[in-house]
C-alpha positions as CSV (number, residue, x, y, z in Angstrom):
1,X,-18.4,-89.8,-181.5
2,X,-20.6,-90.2,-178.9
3,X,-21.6,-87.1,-176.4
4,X,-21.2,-87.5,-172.7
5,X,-24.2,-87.1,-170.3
6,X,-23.4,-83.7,-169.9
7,X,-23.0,-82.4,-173.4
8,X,-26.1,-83.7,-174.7
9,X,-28.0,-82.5,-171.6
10,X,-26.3,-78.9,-172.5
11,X,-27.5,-79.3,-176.2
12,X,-30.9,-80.5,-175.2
13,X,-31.3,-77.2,-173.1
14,X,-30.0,-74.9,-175.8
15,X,-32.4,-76.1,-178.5
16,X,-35.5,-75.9,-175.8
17,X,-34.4,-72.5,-175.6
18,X,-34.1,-72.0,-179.1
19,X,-37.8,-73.6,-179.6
20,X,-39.1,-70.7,-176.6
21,X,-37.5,-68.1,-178.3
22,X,-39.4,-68.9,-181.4
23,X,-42.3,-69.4,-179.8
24,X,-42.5,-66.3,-178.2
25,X,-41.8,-64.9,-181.3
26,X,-44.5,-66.1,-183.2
27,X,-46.8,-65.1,-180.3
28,X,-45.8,-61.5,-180.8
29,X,-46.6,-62.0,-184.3
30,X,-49.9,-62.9,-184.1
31,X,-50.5,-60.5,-181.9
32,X,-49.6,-58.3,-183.9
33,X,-51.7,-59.2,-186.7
34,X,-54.8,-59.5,-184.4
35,X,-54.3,-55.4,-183.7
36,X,-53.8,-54.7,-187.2
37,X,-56.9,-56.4,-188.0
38,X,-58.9,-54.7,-184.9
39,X,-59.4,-57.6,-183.2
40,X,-58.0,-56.8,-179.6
41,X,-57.5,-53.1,-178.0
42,X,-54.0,-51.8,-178.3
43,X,-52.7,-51.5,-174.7
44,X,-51.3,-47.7,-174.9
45,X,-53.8,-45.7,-172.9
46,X,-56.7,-44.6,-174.6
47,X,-56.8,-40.5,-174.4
48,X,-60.1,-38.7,-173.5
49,X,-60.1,-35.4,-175.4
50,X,-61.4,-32.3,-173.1
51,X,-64.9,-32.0,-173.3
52,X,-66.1,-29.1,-175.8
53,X,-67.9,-26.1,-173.7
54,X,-71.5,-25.7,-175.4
55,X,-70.5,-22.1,-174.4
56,X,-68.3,-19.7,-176.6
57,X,-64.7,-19.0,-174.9
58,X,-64.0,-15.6,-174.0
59,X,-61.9,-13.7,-176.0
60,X,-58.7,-11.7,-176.5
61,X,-57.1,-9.4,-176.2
62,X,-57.3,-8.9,-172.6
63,X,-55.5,-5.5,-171.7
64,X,-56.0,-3.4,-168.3
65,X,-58.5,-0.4,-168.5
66,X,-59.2,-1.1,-171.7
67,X,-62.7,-0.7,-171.7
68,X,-63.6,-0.9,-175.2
69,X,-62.9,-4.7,-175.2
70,X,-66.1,-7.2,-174.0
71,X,-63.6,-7.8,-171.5
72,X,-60.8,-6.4,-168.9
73,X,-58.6,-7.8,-166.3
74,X,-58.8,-5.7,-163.0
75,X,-55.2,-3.9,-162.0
76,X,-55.4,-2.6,-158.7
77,X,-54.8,-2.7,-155.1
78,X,-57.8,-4.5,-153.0
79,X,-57.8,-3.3,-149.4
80,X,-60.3,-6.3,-148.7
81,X,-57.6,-9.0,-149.1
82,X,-54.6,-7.7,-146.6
83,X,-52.0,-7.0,-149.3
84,X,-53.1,-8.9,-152.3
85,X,-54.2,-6.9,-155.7
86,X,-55.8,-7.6,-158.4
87,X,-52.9,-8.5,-161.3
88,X,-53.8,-8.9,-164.9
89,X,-50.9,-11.3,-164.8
90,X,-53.0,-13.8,-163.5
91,X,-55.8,-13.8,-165.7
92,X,-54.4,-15.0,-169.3
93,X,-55.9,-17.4,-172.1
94,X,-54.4,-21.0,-172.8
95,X,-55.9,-21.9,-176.2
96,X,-59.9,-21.5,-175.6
97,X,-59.7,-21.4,-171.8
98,X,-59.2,-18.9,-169.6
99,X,-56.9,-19.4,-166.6
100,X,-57.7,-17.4,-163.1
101,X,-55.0,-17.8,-160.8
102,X,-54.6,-17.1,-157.0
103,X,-50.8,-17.1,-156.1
104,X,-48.6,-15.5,-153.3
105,X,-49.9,-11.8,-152.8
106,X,-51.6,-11.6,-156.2
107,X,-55.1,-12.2,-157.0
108,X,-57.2,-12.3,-160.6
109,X,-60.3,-10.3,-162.1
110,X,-61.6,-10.2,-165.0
111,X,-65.1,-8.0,-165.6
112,X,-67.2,-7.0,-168.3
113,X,-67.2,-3.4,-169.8
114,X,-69.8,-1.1,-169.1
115,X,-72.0,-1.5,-172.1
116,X,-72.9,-5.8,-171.2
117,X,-75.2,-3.8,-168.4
118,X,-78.5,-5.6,-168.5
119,X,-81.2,-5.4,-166.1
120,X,-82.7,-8.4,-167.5
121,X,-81.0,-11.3,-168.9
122,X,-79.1,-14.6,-168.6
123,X,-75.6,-14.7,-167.5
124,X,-73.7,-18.5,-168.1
125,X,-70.6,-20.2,-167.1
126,X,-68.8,-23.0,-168.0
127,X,-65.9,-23.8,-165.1
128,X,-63.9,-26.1,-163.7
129,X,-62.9,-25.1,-160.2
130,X,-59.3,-24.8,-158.4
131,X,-59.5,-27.6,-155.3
132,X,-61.4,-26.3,-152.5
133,X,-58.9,-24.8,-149.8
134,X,-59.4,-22.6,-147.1
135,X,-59.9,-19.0,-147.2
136,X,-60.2,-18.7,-150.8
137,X,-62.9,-17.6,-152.4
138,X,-63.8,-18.7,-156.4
139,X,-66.7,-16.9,-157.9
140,X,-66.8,-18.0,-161.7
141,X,-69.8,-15.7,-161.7
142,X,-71.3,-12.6,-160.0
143,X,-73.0,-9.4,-160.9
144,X,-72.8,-5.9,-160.2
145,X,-73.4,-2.4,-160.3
146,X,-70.7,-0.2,-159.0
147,X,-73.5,2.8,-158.6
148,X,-76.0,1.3,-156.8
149,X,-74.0,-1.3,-155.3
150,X,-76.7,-4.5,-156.2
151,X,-74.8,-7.7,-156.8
152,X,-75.5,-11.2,-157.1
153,X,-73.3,-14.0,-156.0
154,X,-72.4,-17.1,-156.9
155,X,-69.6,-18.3,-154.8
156,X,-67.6,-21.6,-153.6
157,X,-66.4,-20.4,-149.9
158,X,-63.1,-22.1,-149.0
159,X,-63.8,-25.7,-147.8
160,X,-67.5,-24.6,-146.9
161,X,-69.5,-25.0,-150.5
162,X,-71.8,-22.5,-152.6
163,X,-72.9,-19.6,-151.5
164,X,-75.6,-17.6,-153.1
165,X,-76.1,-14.5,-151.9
166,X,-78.6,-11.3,-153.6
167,X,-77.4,-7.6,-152.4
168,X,-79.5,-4.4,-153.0
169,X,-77.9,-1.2,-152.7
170,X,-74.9,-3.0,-151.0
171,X,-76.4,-4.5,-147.9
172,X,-77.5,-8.7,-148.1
173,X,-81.0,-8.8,-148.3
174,X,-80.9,-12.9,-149.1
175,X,-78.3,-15.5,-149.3
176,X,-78.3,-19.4,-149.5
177,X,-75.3,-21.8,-148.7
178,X,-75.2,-25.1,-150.6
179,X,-72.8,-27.5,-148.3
180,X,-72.5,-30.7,-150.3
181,X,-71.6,-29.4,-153.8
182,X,-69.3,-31.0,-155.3
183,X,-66.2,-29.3,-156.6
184,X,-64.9,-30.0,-160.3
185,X,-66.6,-28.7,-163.7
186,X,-70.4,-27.2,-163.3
187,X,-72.2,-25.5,-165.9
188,X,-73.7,-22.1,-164.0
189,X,-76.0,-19.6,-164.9
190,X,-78.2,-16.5,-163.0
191,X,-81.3,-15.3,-164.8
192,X,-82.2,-11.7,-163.2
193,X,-85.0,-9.8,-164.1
194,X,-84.5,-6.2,-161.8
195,X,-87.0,-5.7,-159.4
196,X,-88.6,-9.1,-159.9
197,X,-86.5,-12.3,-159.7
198,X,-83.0,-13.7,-159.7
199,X,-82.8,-17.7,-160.7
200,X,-79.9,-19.4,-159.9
201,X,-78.8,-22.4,-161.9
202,X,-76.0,-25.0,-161.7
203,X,-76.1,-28.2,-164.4
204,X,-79.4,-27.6,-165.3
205,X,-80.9,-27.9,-161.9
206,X,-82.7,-24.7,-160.7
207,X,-81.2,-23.9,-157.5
208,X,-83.4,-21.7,-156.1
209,X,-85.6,-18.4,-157.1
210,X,-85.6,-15.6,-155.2
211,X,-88.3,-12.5,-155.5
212,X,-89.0,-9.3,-153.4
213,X,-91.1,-12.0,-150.8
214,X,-88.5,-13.4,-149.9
215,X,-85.9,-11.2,-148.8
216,X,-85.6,-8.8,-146.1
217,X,-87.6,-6.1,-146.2
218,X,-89.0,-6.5,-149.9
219,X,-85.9,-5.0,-150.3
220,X,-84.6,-6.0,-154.2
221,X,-81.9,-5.3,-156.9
222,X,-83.4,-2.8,-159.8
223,X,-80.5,-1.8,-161.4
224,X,-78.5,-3.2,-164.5
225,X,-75.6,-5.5,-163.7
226,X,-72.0,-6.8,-165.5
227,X,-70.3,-10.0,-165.0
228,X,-67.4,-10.5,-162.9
229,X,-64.8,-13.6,-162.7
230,X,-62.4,-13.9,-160.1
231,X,-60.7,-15.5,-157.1
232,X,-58.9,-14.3,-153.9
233,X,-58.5,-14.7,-150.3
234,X,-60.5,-13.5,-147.3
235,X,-59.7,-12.0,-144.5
236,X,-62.9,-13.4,-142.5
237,X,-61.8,-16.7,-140.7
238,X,-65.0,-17.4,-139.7
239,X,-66.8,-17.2,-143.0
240,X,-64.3,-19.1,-145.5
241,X,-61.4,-20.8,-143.6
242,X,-58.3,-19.4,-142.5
243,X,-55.9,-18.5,-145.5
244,X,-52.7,-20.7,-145.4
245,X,-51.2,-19.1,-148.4
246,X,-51.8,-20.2,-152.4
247,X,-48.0,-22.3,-152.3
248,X,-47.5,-23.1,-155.9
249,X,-51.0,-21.2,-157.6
250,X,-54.4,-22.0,-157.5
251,X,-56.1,-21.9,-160.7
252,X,-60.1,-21.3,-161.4
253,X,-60.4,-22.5,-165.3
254,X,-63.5,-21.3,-167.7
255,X,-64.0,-22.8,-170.6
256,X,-66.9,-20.9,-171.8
257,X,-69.3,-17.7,-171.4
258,X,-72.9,-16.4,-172.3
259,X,-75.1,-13.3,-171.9
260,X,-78.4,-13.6,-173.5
């Protein structure tokens, strides 16, 4: 029986479509094949793992006032940041990181004990920094003495880059701003020797060094110092940005620290 016009042109569509499909098919076969065999890059995104800190993490447990541990979270008001205070809450450990958060009305600190005093050492971190924003203040790193007051600073001011800074008996007898740094992950360090030099370091470039000729006075730290990690927000428009609030958190992250 012969087909009309119309039925064969039906058929003659069906079987082009059967032909495509099996095409196709064959195509996703030998694509197949070629991945198996290594020959082409599967297209699922290729995931970067983290990159190692050549620093060791710090370490648990950390517990207010407990100052037998390497380490303590500060808990206490600050009458420097209009109402915020120093919570433990915000400092805590997510696997070998450690997270330092700023959020509404709480700030974070975490500090050495008493006996990591040195008066002449190197002090290193490892840190990826919370986006730059206005009025807060990250400083992955600084040293002090809480009975002579000498301090050094390293310090990314709001919107306004690094700030070094060297403090003898609580006054600032030297300071440096660095406009153009780049925020992100840096690898930091300070090299003090008291009463002689401070070296500041970021990615293995030196900064700058700084001896009693060059700061006001002669004037110089000579005591031993601690570490200090923290963030918060500062009341001094004119130095770091007017504070808008931390919304949601904003989170400081080390991934690894070093005294030596």
């Amino acid at each position: 029986m012969a087909l009309s016009e119309s039925q064969a042109r039906a058929l003659r569509l069906k079987r082009a479509d059967r032909v495509g499909d099996i095409a196709n098919a064959q195509a996703d076969i030998d694509a197949i094949d070629r991945e198996l065999a290594g020959q082409i890059t599967p297209t699922d995104p290729v995931v970067t793992p983290p990159k190692a800190s050549v620093l060791p993490p710090i370490a648990g447990p950390l517990t207010p006032n407990a100052w037998s541990n390497p380490w303590t979270p500060s808990d206490w008001d600050e009458p420097k940041m209009n109402g915020y205070r120093w919570s433990p809450n915000n400092v805590f450990l997510d696997g070998t990181d450690l997270k330092v958060r700023l959020t509404e009305k709480n700030s974070a600190q975490i500090q050495q004990t008493g006996a990591a005093r040195s008066a002449k050492g190197r002090w290193e971190v490892d840190v990826t920094l919370a986006a730059p924003t206005p009025g807060m203040i990250q400083a992955p790193l600084w040293t002090y003495n809480n009975e002579t007051r000498d301090e050094l600073d390293f310090e990314w001011v709001g919107t306004n880059g690094l700030h070094l800074t060297v403090y003898a008996k609580g006054v600032a007898v030297w300071s440096k701003t660095i406009a153009n740094v780049k925020d992100g992950r840096h690898h930091i360090a300070v090299e003090y020797e008291a009463g002689k030099s401070v070296i500041f370091i970021m990615d293995g470039v030196e900064l700058d060094r700084v001896t009693p000729a060059q700061t006001k006075g002669g004037a110089f730290p000579t005591s031993p110092m601690k570490a200090y990690i923290e963030v918060w927000p500062s009341l001094s428009e004119g130095w770091a940005g007017k504070w808008q609030g931390a919304g949601s958190g904003l989170t400081m992250t080390v991934h690894g620290f070093k005294q030596s």
